[in-house]
N, C-alpha and C positions, 0 to 999 in steps of 0.2 A: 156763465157765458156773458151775461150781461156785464156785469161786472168788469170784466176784460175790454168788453169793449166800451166802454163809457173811463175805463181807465180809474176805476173806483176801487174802494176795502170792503164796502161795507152797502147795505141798505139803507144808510140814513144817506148818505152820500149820493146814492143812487138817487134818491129820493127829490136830493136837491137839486140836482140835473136833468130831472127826467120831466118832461111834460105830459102831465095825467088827462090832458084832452086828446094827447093820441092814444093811449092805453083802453083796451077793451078786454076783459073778464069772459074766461070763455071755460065748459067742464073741460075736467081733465082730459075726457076721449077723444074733442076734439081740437086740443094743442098738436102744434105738426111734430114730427119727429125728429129731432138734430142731434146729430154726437160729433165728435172730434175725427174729422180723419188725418193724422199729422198732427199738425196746430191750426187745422183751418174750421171752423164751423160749419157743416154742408147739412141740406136736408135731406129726408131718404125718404123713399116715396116705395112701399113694397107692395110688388103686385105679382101676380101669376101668370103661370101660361095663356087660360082664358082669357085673362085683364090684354093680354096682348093679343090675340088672336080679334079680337072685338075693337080695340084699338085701330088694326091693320084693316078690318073691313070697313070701319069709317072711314079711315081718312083716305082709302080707295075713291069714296068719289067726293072728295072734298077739290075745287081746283086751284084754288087759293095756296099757292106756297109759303106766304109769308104772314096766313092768320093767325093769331094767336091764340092757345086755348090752352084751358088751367084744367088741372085733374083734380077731380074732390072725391074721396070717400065719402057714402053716406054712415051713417052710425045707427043700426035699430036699439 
């Protein structure tokens, strides 16, 4: 995917273009998940019924419409 997008062949290429003060090393569990849907790169985020039900009782008394909040899985 990278690759595509940076418009490159290869990893050495990549390499040349890439700035390695933004790059951070992370384990595998917790890289996010992306696949192709079409030709677009999307992230997918998989949760369950409960994930939603606990979801829907928070932001019940949340009164902020336009706050922003990020969803993280923990990893044991």
């Amino acid at each position: 995917a990278l690759y595509q997008k940076y418009g490159v062949s290869g990893i050495n290429e990549l390499l040349q273009i890439a700035d390695l003060q933004k790059v951070e090393v992370l384990p595998k569990e917790k890289i996010p998940y992306y696949q192709y849907e079409g030709s677009e790169l999307v992230h997918k985020i998989k949760i369950c019924k409960n994930d939603v039900v606990n979801l829907i009782k928070f932001f019940e008394n949340v009164s902020d419409s336009e706050q922003e909040y990020e969803i993280m899985k923990l990893f044991d």
